[in-house]
C-alpha positions in Angstrom: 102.3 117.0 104.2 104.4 113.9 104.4 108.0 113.7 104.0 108.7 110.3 102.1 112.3 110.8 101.6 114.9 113.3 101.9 118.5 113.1 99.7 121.4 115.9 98.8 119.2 118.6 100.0 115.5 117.4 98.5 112.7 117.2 100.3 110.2 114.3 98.5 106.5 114.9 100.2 103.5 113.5 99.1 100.2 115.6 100.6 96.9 113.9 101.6 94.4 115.6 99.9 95.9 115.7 96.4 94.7 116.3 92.8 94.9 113.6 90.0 96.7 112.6 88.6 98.9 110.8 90.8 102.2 112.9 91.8 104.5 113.9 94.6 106.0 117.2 95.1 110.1 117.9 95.4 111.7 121.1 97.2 115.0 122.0 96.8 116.3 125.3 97.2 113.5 127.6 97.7 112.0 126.0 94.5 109.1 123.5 94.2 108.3 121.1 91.4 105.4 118.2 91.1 106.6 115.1 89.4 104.0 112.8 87.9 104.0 109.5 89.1 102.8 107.1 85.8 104.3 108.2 83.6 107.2 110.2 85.8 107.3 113.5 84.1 107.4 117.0 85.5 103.7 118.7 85.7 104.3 122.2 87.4 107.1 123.8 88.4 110.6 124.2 88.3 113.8 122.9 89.6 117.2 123.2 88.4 118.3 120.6 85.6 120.4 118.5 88.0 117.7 118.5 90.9 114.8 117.1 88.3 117.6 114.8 87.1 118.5 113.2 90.4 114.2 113.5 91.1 113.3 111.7 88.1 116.2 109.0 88.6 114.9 108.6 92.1 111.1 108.1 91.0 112.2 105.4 88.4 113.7 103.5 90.9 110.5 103.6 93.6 107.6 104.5 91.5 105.6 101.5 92.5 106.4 102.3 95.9 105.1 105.9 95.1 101.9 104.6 93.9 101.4 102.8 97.0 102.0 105.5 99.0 99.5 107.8 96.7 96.5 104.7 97.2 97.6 104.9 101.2 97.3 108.4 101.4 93.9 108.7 99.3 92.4 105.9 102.1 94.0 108.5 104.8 96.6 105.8 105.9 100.0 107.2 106.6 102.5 107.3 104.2 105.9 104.9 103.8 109.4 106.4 104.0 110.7 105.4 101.0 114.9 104.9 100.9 116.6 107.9 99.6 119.0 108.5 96.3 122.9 107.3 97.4 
């Protein structure tokens, strides 16, 4: 389980042997949540408003570096670090 990227307290990973559609899972605070990469919306889970927020504001800015990182991971090849939310 990957960590791609880590900012105020939430941990981004993306796992190897996922599901469609393509997603990445956040962790914050005891709490897990899987974000949806095209279109970015929440699929399972739950987070508190201003997590998912700073999430989905981080996913907008890298998504097509998430999708790379999905395509890698489904060809087993290891996953970017992707630059975090400032």
């Amino acid at each position: 389980m990957p960590e791609v990227s880590r900012f105020f307290g939430i941990i981004i990973r993306m796992y190897f042997d996922e599901h469609l559609p393509p997603h990445f899972h956040a962790i914050y605070a005891g709490r897990e949540v899987q974000i949806g990469i095209d279109p970015i919306q929440v699929l399972e889970g739950k987070l508190s408003r201003r997590a998912v927020s700073m999430v989905i504001e981080w996913a907008a800015l890298h998504q097509r570096e998430l999708m790379t990182n999905w395509e890698r991971l489904r060809h087993n090849e290891s996953a970017m670090q992707i630059e975090p939310l400032e």
